[in-house]
BABADO-194860 format. One record per residue: residue in one letter; y, x, z of N, C-alpha, C, O in turn. Coordinates in steps of 0.2 Angstrom, whole numbers. Each point is the difference from the previous one (the first is absolute). Example, Ala and Ser with C-alpha at 12.3 -4.5 7.8 and 13.67 -1.06 7.14 Angstrom:
   mivo      ny      nx      nz     cay     cax     caz      cy      cx      cz      oy      ox      oz
      a     -28      66      39       6      -4       0       6       4       0      -1       5       3
      s       6      -7      -7       6       4       1       5      -4       3       6       3       1
This chain:
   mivo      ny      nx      nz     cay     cax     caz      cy      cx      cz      oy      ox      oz
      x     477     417     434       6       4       3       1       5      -5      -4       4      -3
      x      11      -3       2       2       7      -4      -2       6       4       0      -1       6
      x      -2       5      -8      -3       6       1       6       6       5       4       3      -4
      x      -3      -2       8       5       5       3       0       6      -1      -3       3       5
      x       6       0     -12      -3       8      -1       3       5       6       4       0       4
      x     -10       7      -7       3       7       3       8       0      -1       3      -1      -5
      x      -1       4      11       8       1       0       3      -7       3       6       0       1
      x      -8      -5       0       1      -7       6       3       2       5      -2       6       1
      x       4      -7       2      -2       1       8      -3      -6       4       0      -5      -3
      x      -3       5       9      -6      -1       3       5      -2       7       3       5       2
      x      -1     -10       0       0      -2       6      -5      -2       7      -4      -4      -1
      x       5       7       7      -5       0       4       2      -2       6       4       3       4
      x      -7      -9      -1       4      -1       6      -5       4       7      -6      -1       1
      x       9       4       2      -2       4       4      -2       8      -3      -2       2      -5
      x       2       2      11       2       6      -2      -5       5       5       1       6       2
      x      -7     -10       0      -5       6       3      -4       3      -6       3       2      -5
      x     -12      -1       7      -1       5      -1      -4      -3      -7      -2       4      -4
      x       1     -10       3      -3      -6      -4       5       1      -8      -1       0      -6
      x       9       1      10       4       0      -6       1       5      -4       3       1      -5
      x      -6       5      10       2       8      -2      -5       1      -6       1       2      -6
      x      -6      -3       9     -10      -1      -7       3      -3      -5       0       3      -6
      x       3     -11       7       0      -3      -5       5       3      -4      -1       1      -6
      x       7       1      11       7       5      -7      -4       5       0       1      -1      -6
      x      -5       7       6      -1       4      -3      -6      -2      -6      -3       5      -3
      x       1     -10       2      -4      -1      -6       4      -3      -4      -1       2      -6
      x       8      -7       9       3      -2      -6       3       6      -4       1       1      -6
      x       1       2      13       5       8      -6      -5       4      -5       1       3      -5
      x      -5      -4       7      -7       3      -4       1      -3      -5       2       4      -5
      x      -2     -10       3       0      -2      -4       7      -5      -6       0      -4      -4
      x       7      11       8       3      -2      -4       7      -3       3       5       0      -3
      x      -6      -3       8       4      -7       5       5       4       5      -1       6       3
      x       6     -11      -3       3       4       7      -1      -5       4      -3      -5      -2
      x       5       6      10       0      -5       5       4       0       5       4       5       3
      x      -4     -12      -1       8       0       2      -3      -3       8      -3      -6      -2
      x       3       7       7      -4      -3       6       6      -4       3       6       2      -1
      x      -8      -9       4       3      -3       6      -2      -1       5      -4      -4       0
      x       6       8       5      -1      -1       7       4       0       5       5       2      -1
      x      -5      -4       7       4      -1       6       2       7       2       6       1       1
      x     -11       4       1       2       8       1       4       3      -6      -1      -2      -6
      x       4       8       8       4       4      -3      -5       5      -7       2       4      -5
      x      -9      -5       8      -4       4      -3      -7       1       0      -1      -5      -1
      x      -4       9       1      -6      -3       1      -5       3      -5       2       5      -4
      x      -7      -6       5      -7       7      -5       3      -2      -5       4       5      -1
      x      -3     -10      -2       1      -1      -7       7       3      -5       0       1      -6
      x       5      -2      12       5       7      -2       0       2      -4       4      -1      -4
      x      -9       7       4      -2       7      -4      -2      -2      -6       2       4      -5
      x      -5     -10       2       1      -2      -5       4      -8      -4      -2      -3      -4
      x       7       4       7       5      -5      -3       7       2      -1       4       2       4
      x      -3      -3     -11       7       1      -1       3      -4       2       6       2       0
      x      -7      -8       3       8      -4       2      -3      -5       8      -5      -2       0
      x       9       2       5      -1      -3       6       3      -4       3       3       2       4
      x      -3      -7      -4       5      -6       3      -6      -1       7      -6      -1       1
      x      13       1       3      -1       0       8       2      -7       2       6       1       0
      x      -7      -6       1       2      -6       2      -5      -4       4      -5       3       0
      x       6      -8       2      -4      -4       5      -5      -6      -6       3      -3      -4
      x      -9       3       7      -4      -3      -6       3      -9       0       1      -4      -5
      x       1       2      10       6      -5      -1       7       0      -3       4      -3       3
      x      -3       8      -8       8       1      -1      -1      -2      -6      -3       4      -4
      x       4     -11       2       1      -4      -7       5       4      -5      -1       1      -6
      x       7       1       9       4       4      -5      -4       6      -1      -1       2      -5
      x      -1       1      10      -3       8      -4      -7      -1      -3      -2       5      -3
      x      -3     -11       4      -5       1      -3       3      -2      -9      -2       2      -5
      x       6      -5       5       2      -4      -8       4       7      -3       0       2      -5
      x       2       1       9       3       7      -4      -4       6      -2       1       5      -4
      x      -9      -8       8      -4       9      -1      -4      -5      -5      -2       3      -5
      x       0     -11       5      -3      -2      -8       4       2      -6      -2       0      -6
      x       8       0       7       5       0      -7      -2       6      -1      -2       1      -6
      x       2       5      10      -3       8       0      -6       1      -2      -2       6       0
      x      -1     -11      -3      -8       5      -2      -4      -5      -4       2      -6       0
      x      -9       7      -5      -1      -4      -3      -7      -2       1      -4      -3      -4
      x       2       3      10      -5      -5       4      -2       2       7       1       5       3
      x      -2      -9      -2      -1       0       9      -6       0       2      -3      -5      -1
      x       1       9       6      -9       0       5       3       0       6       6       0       1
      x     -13       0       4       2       0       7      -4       4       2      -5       1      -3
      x       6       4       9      -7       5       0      -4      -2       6      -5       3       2
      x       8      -8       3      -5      -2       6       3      -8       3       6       0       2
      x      -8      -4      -1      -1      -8       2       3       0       5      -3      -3       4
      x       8       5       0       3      -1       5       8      -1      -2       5       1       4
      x      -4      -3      -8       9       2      -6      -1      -9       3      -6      -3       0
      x      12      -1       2      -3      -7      -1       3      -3      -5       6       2      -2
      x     -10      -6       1      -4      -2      -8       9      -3       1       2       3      -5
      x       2      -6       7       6      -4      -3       2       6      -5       1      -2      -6
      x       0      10       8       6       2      -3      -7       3      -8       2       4      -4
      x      -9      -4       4      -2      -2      -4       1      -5      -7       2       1      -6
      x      -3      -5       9       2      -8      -2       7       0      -5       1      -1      -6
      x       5       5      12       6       0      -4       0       4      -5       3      -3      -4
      x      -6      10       3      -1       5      -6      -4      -5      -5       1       2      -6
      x      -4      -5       7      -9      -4      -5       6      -3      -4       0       1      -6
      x       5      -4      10       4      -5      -3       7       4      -7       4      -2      -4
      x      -5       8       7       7       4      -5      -2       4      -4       3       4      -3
      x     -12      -4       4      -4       4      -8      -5       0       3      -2      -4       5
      x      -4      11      -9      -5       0       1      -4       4       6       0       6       0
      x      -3     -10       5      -2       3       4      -7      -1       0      -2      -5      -2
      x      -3       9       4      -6       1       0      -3       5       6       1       6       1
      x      -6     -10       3      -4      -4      -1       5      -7       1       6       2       0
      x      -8      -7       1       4      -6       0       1      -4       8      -5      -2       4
      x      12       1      -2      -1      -2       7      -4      -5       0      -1      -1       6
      x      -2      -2      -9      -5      -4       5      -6       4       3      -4      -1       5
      x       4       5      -9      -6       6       2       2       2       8      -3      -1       5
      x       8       3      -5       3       2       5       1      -4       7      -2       2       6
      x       4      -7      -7       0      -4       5      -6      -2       3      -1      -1       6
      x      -3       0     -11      -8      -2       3      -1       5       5      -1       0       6
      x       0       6     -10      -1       7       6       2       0       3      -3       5       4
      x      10      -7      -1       3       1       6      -2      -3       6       2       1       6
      x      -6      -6      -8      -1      -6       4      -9       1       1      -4      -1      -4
      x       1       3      11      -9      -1       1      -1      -7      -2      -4      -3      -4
      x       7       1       8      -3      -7       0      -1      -3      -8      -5      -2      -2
      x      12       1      -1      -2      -1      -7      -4       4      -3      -4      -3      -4
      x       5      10       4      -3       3      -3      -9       0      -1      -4       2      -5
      x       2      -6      11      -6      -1       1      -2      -6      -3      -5       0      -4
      x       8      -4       5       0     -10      -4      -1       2      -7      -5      -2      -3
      x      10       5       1       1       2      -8      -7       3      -3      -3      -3      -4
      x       0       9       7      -4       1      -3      -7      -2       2      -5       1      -4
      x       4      -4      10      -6      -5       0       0      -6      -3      -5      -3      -1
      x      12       1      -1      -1      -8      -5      -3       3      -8      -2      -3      -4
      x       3      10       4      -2       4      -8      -8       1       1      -4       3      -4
      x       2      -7      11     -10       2       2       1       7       2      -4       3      -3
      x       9       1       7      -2       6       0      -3      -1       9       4      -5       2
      x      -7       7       1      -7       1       7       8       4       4       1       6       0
      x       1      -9       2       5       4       5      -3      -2      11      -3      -5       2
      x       4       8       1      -1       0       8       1      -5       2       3      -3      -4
      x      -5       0       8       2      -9       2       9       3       3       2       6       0
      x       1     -10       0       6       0       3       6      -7       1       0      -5      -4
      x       3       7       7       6      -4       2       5       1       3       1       6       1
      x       5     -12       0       5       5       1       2      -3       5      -1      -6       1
      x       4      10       3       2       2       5      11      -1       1       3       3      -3
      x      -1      -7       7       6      -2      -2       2      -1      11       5      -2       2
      x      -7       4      -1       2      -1       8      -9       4       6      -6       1      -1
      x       9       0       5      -4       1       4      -5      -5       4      -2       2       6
      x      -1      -7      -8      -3      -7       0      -3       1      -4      -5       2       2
      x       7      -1     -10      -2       0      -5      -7       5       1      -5      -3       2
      x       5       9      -2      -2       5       2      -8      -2       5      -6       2      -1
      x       8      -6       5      -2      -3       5      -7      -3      -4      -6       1       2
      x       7      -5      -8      -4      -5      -3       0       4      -4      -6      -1      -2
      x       8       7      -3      -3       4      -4      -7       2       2      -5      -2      -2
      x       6       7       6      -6       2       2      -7      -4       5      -5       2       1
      x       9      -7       0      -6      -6       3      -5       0      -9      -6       2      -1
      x       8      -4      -2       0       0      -7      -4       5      -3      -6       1      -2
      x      10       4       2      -4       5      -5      -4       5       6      -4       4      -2
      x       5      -5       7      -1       6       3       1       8       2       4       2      -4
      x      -7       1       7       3       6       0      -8       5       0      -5      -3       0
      x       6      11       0       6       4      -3       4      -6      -6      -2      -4      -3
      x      10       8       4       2      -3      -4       8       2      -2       3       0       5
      x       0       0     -11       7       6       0       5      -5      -1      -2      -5      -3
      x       7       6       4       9      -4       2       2       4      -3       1       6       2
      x       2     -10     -11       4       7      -1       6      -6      -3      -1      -6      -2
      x       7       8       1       8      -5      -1      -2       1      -7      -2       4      -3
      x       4     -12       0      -1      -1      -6       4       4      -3      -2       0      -6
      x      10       4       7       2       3      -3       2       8       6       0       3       5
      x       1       0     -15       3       7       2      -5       6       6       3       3       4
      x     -10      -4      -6      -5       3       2      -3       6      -6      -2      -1      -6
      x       1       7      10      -2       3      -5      -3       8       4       3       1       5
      x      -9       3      -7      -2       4       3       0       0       8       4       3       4
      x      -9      -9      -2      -1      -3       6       6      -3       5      -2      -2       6
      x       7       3      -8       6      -4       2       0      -7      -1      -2      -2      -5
      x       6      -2      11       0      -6       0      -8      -4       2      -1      -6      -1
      x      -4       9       4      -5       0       0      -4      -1      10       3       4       4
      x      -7      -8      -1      -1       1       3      -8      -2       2      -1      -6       0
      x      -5      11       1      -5      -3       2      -2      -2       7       1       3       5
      x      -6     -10      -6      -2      -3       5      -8       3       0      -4       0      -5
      x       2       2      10      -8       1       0      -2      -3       5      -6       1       1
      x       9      -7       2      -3      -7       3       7      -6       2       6       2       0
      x      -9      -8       1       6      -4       4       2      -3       4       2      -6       1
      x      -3      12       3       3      -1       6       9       1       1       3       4      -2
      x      -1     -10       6       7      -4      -3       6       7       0       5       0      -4
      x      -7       5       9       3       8       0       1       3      -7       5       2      -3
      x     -13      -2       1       2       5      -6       4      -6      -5       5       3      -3
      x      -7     -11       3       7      -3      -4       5       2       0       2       3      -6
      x       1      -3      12       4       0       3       6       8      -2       5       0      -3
      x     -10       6       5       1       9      -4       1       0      -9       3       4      -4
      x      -7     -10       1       1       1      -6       4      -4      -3       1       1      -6
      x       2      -6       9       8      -4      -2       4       3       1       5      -2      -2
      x      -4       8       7       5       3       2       0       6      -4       6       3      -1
      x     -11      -1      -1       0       5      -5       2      -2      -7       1       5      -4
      x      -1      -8       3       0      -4      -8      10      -3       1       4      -1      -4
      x      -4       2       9       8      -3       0       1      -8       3       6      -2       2
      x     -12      -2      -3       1      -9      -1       3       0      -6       6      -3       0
      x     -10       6      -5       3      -1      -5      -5      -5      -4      -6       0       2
      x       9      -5      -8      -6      -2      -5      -5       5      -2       0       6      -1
      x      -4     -12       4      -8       7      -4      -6      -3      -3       1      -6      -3
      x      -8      10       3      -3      -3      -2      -7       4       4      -1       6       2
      x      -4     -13       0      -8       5       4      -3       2      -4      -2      -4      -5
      x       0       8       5      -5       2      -5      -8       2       2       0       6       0
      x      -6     -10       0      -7       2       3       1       7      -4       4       2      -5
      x     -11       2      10      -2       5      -3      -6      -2      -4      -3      -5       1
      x       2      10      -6      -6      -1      -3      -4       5      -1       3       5       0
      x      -9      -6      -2      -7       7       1       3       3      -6       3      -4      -4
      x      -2      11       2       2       4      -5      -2       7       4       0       2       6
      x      -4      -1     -12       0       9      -1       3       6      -5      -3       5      -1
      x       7      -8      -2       5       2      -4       6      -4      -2       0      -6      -1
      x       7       9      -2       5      -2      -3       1       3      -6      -2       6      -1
      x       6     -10      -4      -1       3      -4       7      -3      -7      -3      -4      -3
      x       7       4       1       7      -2      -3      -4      -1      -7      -5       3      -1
      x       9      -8      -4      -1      -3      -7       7       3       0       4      -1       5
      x      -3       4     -11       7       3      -3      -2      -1      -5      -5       2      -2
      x      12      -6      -3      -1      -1      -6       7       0      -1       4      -2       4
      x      -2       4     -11       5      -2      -4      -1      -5      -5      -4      -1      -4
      x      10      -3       4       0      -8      -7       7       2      -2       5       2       3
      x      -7      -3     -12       6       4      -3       4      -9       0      -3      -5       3
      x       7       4      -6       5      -4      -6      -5      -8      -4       1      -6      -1
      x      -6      11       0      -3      -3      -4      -6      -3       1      -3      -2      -4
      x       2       1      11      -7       0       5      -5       4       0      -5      -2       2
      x       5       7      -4      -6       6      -2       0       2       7       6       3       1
      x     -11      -3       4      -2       2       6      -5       7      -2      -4       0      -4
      x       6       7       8      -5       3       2      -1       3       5       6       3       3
      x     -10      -2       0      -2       3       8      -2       7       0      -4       3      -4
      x       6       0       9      -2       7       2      -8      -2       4      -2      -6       1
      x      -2      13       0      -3      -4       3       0       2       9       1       5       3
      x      -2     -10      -1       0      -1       6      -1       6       4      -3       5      -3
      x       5      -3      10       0       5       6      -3      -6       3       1      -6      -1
      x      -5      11       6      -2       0       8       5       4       4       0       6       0
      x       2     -11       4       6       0       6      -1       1       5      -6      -2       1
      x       9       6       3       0       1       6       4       0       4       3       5       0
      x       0     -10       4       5       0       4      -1       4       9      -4       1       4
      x      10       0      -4      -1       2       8       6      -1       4       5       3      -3
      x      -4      -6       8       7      -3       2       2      -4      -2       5      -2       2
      x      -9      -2      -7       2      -4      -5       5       1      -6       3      -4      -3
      x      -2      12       3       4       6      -7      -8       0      -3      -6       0       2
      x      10      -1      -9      -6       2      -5      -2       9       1       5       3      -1
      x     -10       0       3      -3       4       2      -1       7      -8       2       6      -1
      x      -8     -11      -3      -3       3      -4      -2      -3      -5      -2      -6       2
      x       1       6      -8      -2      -3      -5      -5       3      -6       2       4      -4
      x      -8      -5       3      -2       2      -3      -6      -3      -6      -4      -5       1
      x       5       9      -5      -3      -5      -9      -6       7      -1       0       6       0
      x      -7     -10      -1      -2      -5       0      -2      -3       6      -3       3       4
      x       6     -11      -1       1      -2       5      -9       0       0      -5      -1      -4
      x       4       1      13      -8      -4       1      -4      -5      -4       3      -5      -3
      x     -12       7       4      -1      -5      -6       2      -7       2       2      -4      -4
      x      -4       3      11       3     -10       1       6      -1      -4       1      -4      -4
      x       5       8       6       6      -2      -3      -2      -1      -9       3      -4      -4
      x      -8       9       2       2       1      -8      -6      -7      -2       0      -2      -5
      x      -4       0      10      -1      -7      -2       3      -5       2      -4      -5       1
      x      10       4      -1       4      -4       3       5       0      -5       4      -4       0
      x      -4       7      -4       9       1      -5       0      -2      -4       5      -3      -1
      x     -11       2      -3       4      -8      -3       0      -8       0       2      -4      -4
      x      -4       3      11       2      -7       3       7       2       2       5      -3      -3
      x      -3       8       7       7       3       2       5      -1      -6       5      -4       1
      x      -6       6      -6       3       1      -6       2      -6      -4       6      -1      -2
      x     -10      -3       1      -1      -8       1       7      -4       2       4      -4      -3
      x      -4       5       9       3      -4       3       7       4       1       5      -3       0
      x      -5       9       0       7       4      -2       4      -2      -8       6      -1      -1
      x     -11       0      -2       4      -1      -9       2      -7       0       3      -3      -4
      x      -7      -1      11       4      -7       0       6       0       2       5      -3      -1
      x      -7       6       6       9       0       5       6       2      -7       4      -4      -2
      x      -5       9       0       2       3      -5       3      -4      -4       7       1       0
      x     -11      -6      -5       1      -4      -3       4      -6       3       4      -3      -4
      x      -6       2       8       4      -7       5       7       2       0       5      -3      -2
      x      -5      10       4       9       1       2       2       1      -6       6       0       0
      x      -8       1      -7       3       3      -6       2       6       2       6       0       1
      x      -7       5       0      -1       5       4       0       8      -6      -4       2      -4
      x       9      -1       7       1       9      -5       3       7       4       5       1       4
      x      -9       1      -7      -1       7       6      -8       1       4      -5      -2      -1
      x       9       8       7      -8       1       1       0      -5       6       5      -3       1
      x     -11       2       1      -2      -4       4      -5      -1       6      -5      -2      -2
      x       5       4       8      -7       1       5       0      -4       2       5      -3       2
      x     -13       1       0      -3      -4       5      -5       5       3      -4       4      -2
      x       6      -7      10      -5       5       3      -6      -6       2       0      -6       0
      x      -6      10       0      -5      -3       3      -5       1       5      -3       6      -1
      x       0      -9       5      -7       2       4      -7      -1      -4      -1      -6      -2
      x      -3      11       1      -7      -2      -1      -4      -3       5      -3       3       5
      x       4     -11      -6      -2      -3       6     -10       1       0      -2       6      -1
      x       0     -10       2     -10      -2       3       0      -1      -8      -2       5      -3
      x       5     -11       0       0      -5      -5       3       0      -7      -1      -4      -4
      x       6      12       6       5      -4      -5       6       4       2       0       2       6
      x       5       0     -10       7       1       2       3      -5       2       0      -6      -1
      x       5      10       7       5      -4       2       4       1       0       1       6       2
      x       4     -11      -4       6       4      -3       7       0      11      -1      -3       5
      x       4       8      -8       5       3       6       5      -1       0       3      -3       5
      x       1       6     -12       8      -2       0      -1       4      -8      -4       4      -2
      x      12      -5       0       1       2      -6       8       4      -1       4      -2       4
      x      -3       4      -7       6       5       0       1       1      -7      -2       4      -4
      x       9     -10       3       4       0      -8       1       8      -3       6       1      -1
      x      -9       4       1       3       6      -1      -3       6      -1      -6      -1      -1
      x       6       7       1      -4       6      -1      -4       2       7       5       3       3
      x      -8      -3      -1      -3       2       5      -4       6       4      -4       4      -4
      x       4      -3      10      -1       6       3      -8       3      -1      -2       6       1
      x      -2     -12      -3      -5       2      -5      -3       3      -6      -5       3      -1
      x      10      -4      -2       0       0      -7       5       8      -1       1       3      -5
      x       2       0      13       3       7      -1      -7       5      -6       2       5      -4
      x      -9      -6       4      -4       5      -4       2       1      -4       0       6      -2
      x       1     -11      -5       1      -3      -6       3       6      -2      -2       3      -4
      x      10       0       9       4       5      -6      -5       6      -2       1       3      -5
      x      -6      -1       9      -3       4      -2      -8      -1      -3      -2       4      -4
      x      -1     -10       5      -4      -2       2      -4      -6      -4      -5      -2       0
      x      12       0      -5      -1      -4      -5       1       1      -7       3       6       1
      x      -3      -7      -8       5       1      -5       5      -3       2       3       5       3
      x      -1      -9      -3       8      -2       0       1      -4       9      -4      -5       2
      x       9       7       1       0      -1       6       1      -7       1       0      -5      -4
      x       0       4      11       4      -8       2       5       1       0       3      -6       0
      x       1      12      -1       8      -1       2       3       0     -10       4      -4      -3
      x      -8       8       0       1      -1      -7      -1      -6      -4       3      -2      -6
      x      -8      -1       8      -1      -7      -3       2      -7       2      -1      -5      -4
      x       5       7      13       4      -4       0       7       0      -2       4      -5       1
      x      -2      10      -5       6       2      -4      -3      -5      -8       3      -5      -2
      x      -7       7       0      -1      -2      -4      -1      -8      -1       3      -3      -5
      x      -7       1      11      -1      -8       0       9      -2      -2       2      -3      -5
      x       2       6      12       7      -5       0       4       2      -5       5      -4      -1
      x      -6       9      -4       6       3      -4      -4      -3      -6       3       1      -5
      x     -10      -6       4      -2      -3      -6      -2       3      -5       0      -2      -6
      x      -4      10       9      -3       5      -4      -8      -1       0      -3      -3       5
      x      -1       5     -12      -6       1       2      -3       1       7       3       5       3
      x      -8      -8       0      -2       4       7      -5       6      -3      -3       1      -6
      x       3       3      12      -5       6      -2      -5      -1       2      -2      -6       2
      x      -4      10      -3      -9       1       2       3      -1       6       6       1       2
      x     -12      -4       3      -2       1       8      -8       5       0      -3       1       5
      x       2       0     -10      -8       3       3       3       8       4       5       4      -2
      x     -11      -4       7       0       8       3       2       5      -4       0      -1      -6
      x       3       7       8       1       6       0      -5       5       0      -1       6      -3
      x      -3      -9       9      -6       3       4      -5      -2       3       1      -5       3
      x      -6       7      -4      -7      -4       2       4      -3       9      -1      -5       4
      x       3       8      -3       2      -1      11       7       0       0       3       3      -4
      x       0      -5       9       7       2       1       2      -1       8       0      -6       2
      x       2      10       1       1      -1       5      11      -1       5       4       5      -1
      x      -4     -10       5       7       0       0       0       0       8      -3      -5       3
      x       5       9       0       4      -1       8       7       3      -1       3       5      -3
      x       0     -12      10       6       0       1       1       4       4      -4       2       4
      x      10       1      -3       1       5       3       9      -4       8       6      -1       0
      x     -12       1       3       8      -5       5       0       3       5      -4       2       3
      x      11      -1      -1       4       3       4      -1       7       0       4       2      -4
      x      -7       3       9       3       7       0      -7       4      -6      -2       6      -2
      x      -1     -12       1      -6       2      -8       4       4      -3      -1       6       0
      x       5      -9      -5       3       5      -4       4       6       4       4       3      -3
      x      -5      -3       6       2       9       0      -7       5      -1       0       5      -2
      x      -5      -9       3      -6       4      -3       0       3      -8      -5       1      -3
      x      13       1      -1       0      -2      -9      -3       6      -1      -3       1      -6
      x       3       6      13      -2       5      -3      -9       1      -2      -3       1      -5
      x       1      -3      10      -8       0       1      -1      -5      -7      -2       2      -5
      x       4      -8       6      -2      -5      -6       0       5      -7      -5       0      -4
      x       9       2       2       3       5      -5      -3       2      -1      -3      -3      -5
      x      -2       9       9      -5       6      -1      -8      -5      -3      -5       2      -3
      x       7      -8       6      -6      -4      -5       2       0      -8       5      -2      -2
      x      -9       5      -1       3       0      -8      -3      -8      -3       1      -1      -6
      x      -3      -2       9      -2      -5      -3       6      -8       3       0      -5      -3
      x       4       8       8       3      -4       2       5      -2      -5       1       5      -4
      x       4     -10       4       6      -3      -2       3      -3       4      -1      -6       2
      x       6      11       1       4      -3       5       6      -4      -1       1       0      -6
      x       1      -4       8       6      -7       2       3       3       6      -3       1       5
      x      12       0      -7       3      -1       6       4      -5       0       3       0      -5
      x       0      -5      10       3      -4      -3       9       3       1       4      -5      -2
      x      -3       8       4       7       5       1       5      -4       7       6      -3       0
      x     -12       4       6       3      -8       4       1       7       5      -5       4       0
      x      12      -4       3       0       3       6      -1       2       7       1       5       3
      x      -4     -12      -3      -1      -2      10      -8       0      -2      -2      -3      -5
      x      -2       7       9      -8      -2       1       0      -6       7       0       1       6
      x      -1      -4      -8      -1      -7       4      -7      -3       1      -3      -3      -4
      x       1       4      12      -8      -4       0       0      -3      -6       6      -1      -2
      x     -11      -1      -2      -3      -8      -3       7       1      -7       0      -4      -4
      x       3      10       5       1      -1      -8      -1       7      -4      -1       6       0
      x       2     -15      -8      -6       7      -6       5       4      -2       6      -2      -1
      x      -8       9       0       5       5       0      -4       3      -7       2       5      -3
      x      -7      -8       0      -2       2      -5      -7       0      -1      -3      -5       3
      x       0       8      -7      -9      -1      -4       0       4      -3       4       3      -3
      x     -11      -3       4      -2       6      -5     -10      -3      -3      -4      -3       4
      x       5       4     -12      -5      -3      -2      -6       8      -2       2       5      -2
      x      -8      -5       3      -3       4      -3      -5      -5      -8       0      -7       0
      x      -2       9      -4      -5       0      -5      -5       6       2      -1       5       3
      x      -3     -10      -5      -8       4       1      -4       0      -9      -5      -4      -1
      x       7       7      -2      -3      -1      -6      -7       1      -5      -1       0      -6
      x      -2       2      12      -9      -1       0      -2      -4       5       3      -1       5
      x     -11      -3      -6      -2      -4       4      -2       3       6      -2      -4       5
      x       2      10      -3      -4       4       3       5       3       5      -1       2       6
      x       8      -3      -7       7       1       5       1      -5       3       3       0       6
      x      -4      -5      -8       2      -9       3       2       2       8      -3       4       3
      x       7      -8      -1       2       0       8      -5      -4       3       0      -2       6
């Protein structure tokens, strides 16, 4: 690939808070950016010189915002992969729809990465309320119904904690009777994401792994160095991440999430893109996830991923959290994130704030 210098500009489909990180590392480094989104505006606003508002299905306006810019990313898996597809097809788009579409989909998402030997949940899919029926005769319960697509921060999701034909019954109705898939539960005492950047040239490096904490099924907390089960777990984790990687021809960054199962990592899902994990990085690593995914698609050297700091800690701050900016402040150790979103909305991220602990004796 030719190299996409400083002073390029930088195409982005979508315009939250994923693309605000990403355009402010690109301007860092020189780039303008030019965002396509549905809404009129959005975090990422504040930093993009050019905005095309059109619908992710407007074939004339997405070929007019590629003739506008000299490479294209996507900042989150819900853009559907067709109007992907059509930008791949009128330049250079990275990561690559096939990446994409896999992740939009559980079900395949799951096939894909277990035919690569990765230890995924039993499961099955779910296509009718019958189905359902014979899923969990099968796998059993406890056990979660979540829609193969368009699920994210425990949306589209429902748990069974027996099967009794009621609670069937409560979680097809919640899920919509939409395509899904079952998914057993499995024994875990932690979670824990594989983030890794693959340049152009196949050169894969990894940050290193956080222990996760979910609550609501919203990513919670994240913290490096993760628990020691998880830190013997990372490189079978890693392992099967750099395959997936390889398999998609894969460039940019890249997460997989994981559970520290009894035996062994299990993998969860995976997310073509910079991740809510990997938020510690700008402060917390040499070179962030948002900067060296600039780097992967624009065909630049990648940077270091080693720490910043013996520890690093990241909480998300959702809904009327961020109005906490002043207390957070008075921590001089903190790094506040706001994402410049108006509405505090339950269950939405409104920002993060990372601290460093830069002796062993401060650790969280």
């Amino acid at each position: 690939m030719k190299q996409v210098p400083p002073g390029s500009t930088i195409g982005i489909v979508g315009g939250g808070q994923l693309g605000r990180m990403i355009g402010a590392a690109a301007v860092q480094l020189g780039y303008r950016i030019h965002i396509f989104a549905p809404e009129s505006s959005g975090p990422a606003a504040d930093v993009a010189s050019g905005w095309t508002q059109a619908p992710y299905e407007d074939g004339v306006a997405l070929r007019q915002f590629a003739d506008s810019v000299d490479v294209i990313t996507y900042e989150f898996e819900n853009v559907p992969s067709e109007a992907v597809a059509l930008l791949a097809g009128l330049g250079h788009v990275q990561p690559n729809a096939r990446a994409l579409a896999i992740a939009q989909d559980r079900l395949l998402e799951k096939s894909f990465v277990a035919d690569l030997a990765g230890p995924t949940a039993p499961y099955a899919a779910v296509s009718s309320r019958a189905d359902l029926t014979d899923a969990v005769a099968r796998i059993g319960a406890p056990a979660i119904l979540k829609t193969t697509r368009f699920g994210y921060d425990g949306k589209g999701q429902s748990r069974l904690m027996d099967d009794a034909p009621a609670t069937l019954d409560r979680a097809w109705a919640e899920i919509g009777g939409h395509l899904a898939v079952l998914e057993g539960f499995v024994r875990f005492e932690h979670e824990f994401s594989v983030i890794l950047v693959r340049g152009h040239d196949g050169a894969v490096r990894f940050w290193d792994s956080p222990g996760n904490v979910h609550v609501d099924g919203i990513l919670a907390t994240s913290d490096v160095p993760a628990p020691a089960p998880v830190l013997a777990q990372v490189k079978q984790a890693r392992d099967i991440a750099a395959r997936v990687a390889q398999a998609l021809d894969y460039v940019g960054v890249l997460t997989l999430e994981f559970f520290a199962g009894e035996s062994g990592p299990i993998f969860n899902e995976m997310a073509p893109r910079v991740h809510n994990s990997g938020h510690w990085t700008i402060e917390g690593a040499v070179t962030s996830q948002f900067e060296n995914h600039v780097r992967a698609v624009c065909g630049l050297p990648l940077g270091s991923t080693r720490l910043a700091a013996p520890a690093v800690s990241m909480r998300n701050l959702i809904g009327t959290q961020g109005n906490d900016w002043a207390a957070i402040l008075a921590d001089e150790a903190a790094h506040l994130h706001l994402y410049g979103k108006n509405e505090a909305r339950p269950g939405r991220k409104m920002g993060h704030v990372t601290r460093l602990y830069l002796d062993e004796a401060s650790e969280p």
